[in-house]
Structures are given as structure tokens and as C-alpha cells.
Phi, psi and omega in degrees: 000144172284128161305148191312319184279024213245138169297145174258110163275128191276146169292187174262001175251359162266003182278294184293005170262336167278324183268334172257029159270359159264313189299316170290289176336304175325302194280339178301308216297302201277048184264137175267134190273013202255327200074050175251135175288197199283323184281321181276323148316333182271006175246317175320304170314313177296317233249301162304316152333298196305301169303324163319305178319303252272322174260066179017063162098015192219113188302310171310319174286313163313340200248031165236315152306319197265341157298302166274008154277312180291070301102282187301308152350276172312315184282328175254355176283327156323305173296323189298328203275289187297325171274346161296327189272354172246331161334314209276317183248009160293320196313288186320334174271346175278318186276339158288324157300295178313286195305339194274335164315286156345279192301311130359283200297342194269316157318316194276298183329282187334318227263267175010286184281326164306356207225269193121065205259314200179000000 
């Protein structure tokens, strides 16, 4: 081992056993521990501001506001589901009656002049 005052030269293959034990530690430090990439890591930040607003500077409250609009959401995307499918099968029963109508008037009138009703 050297003495303190003595200079050390590194070979060149303990410079690069050095530079990439920095290089790793490095890419370990900004690495995200979630396994979100890099472009979806660079939105967490953003997704929170939002949630910050949204509970007027208190992250629990946004995130609880934000809980109960997807609720309110939910709840109306349900009702929306359910007054289209009875809108959808009032139409279809209307257009199915009317054709049945059709169909009657047109059987009794036909029926009329073969008989000779009228």
C-alpha cells in the first residue's frame, strides 16, 4: 500500500472499472423505483400539481376531491347507459307498433275489398 505522500497511477482498466461504478450509481440514483418510464415519470410531477390544485394546496384533499368526482362520473355515466337503452327500446317499440298498425290496416282494408265491405 502507498504512502499518503506517494502518487497513485491508475492503469487504464481501473480508470473504467471506476468510471462505470460511477456511471452505475448514477443511472441507480435518477432510476425510478415505480418501473414507470422516463416520459411517464416526467408527468407524475405535472399529475400531482393537479392534484395539489384540485385540493386547494393539500395533496389528501385533492385526492379525495378527485375520488368523488369519479363517483359523480360513474354514477352518471351509469344513468346515461340506462336512459339510452330505454330511449333506444321506447324508439324500437314505437317503430315496431306503427309497423304493426301498418300492417292491420293494410290486412283489414285488403280483407274489406275481397269481402266487399267497402
Amino acid at each position: 500500500m502507498p504512502a499518503e505522500d506517494q502518487i497513485v497511477i491508475l492503469s487504464d482498466a481501473d480508470k473504467k472499472d471506476i468510471a462505470g461504478i460511477i456511471v452505475a450509481e448514477l443511472k441507480q440514483q435518477n432510476s425510478c423505483a415505480c418501473g414507470l418510464s422516463t416520459e411517464a415519470q416526467g408527468e407524475v410531477s405535472h399529475f400531482m400539481g393537479m392534484v395539489k390544485d384540485t385540493g386547494g394546496g393539500n395533496y389528501a384533499t385533492g385526492v379525495e376531491a378527485i375520488r368523488e368526482n369519479q363517483k359523480f362520473l360513474s354514477k352518471i355515466r351509469s344513468r346515461s347507459e340506462k336512459i339510452a337503452t330505454r330511449v333506444i327500446m321506447t324508439a324500437t317499440l314505437a317503430f315496431l307498433g306503427g309497423l304493426g298498425y301498418l300492417v292491420y290496416d293494410g290486412a283489414k282494408r285488403w280483407i274489406d275489398r275481397c269481402v266487399g265491405g267497402g
